[in-house]
C-alpha positions in Angstrom: 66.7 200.0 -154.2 68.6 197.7 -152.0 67.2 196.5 -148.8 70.8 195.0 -147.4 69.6 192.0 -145.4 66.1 192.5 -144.2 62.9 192.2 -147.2 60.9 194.1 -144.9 63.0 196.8 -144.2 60.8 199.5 -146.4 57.2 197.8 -145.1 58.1 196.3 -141.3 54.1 196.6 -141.2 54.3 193.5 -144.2 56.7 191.0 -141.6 53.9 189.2 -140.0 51.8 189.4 -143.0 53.4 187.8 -145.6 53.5 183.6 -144.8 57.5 182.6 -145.1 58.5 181.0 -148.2 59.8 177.8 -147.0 55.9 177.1 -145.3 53.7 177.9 -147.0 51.8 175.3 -149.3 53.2 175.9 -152.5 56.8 175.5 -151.6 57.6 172.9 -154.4 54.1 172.5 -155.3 53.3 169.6 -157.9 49.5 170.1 -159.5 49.4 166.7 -160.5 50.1 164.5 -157.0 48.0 167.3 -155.4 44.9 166.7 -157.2 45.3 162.6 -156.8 44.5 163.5 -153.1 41.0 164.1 -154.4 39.7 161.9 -156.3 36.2 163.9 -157.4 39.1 166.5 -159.1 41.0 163.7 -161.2 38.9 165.3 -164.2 40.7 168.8 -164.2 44.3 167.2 -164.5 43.4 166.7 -168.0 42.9 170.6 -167.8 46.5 171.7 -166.6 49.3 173.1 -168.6 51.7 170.0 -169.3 55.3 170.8 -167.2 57.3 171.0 -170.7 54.4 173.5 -171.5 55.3 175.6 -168.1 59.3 175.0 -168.7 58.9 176.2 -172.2 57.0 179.6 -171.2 59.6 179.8 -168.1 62.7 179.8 -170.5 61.3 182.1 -173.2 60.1 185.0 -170.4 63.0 184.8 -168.4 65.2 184.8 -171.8 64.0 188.5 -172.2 65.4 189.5 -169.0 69.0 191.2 -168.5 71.0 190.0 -166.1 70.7 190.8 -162.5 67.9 190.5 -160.0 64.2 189.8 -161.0 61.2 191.8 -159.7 57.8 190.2 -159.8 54.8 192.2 -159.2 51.7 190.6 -157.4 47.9 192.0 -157.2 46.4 188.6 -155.6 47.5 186.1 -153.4 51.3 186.3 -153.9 50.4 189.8 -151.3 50.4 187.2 -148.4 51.7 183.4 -149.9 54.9 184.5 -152.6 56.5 180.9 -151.4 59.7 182.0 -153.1 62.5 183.6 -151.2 62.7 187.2 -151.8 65.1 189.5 -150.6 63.3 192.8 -151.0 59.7 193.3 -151.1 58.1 197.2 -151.6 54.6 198.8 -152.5 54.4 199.2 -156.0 51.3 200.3 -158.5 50.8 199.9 -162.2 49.2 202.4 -164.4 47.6 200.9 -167.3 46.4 197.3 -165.4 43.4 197.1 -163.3 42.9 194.0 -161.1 39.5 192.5 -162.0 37.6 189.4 -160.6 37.4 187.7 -163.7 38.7 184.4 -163.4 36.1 181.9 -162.8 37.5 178.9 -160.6 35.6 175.4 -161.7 38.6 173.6 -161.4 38.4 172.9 -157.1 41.3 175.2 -155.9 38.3 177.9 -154.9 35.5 177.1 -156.8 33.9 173.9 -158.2 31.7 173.0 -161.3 28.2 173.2 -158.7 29.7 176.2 -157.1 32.3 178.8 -158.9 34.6 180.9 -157.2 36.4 183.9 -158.6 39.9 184.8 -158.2 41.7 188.2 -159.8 43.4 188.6 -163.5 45.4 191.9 -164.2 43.5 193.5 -167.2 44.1 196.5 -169.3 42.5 199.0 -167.0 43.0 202.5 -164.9 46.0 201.5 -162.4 46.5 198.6 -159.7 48.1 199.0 -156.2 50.4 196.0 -155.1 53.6 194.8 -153.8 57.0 193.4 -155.7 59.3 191.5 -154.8 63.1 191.5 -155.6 64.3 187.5 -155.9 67.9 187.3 -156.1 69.6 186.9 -159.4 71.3 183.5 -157.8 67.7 182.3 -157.1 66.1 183.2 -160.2 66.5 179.7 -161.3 64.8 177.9 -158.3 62.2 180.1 -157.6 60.9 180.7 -160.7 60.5 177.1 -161.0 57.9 177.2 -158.6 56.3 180.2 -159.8 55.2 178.8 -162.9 53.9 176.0 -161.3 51.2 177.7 -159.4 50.8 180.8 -161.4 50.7 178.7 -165.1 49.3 175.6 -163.8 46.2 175.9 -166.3 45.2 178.2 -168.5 44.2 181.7 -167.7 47.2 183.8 -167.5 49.8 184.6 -169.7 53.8 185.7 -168.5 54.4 189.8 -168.9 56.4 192.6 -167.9 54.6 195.4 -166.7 56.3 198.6 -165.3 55.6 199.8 -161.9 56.0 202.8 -160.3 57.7 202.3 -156.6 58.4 206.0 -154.9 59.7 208.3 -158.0 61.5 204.8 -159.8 60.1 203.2 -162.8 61.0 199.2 -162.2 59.6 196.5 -164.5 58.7 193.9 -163.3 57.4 190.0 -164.4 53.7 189.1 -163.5 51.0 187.2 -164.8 48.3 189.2 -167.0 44.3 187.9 -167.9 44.5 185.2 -171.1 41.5 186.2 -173.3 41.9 183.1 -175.3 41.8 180.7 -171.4 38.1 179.6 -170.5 38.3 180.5 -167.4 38.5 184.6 -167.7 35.3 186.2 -168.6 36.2 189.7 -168.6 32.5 191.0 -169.1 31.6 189.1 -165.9 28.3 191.3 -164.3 29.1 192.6 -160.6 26.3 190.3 -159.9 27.9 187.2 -160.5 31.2 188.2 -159.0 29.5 188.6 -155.9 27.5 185.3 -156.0 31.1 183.5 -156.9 33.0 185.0 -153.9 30.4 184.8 -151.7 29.8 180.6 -152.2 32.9 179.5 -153.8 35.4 177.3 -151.9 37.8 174.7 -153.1 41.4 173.2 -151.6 42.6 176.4 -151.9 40.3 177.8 -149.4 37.5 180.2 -150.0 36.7 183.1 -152.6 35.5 185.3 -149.7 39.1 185.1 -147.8 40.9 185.5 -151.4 39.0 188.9 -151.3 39.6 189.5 -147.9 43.2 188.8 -147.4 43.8 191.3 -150.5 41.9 193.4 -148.3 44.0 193.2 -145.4 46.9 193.8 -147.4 45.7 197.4 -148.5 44.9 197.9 -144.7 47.8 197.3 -143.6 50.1 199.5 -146.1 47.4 202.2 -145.8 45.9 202.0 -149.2 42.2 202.2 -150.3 40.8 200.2 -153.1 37.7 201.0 -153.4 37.0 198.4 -156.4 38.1 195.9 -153.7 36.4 197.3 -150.8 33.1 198.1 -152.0 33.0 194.3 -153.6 33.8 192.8 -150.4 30.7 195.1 -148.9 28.6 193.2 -151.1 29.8 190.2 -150.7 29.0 190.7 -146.9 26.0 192.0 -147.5 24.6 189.1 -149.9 26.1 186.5 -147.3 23.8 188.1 -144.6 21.2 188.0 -146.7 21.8 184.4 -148.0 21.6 183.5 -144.4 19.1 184.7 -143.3 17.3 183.1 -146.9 18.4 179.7 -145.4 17.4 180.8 -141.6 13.5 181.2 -142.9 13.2 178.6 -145.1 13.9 176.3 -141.8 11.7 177.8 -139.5 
């Protein structure tokens, strides 16, 4: 599965919707001089995954890999913001992983202490639609780098290989799989509180609602239904309506 010169040659519907690497706001992202900007968040930096920490996981995943190109499979925000370079990207689905919205953001990148957020983990679980991407064996290196970063900057995930199924090929593929033993995944998380968490939590990141959303989008635009996602981002709709128009009474 070679794409020649053009990533988006298998999913031209993807070219607009995937933010380029070299823009978007983790390109060389550095947890620790990002949360200085705020000072109400110097508390969590005590929280993240030391760099020799990340550089140590980095070197023992990647040791397990034969030579040649890496695949990386992504079920959140990777979809739209990879910020590494790829040179391939396709629709890919795993069999025995579920994405689930169990990873309760305190820590201010879409949640805070007074108002969680909720962001996805891959879980054991009856299949998961998403995309990989093919980086270069030359960039391995480099990009990598910066995917530990962001996706290890704390605990909650752990490095994995899952295999994927793209077309009729089996491809495996590095991602980042729910941490049991992190604080911040609560796999038996009621649908209740999933939808409260998207629906109010917001953090530097952005918001929990346009996490869910842009996931959403995604799925649109390669023609696949979730209804897991879907039907959550109903609700979440629905109990935003409803919170408003709570908030519209109680001030008349």
């Amino acid at each position: 599965m070679n794409s020649g010169n053009d990533p988006f040659i298998h999913h031209p519907e993807l070219r607009d919707k995937i933010k380029d690497p070299l823009q978007s706001f983790f390109r060389d992202f550095d947890p620790v001089s990002l949360l200085k900007k705020w000072p109400e968040l110097h508390w969590v930096i005590e929280e993240l995954h030391s760099e020799s920490f990340r550089e140590k996981s980095r070197r023992e995943t990647l040791a397990k890999h034969d030579d040649g190109d890496l695949w990386i499979f992504a079920y959140g925000s990777l979809m739209w913001d990879p910020a590494f370079e790829f040179a391939e990207v396709r629709r890919a689905r795993v069999s025995d992983h579920a994405r689930r919205f169990i990873l309760k953001d305190i820590w201010g990148g879409r949640g805070t202490i007074e108002m969680p957020g909720l962001m996805a983990a891959l879980d054991k679980g009856h299949g998961c639609e998403g995309l990989i991407y093919r980086l270069s064996c030359e960039k391995i290196e480099a990009e990598t780098r910066n995917l530990w970063r962001r996706e290890m900057i704390g605990p909650g995930y752990v490095p994995s290989v899952v295999h994927t199924m793209v077309g009729d090929n089996i491809v495996p593929a590095l991602t980042f799989v729910a941490d049991y033993e992190a604080e911040g995944i609560h796999p038996d998380l009621p649908h209740s509180k999933q939808v409260e968490f998207i629906t109010h939590g917001s953090g530097v990141l952005g918001t929990s609602l346009e996490y869910l959303e842009n996931i959403v989008n995604q799925f649109a635009a390669l023609g696949i239904v979730d209804k897991d996602c879907s039907t959550l981002l109903q609700d979440v709709q629905a109990h935003a309506k409803s919170h408003q128009s709570d908030l519209a009474g109680a001030n008349e």
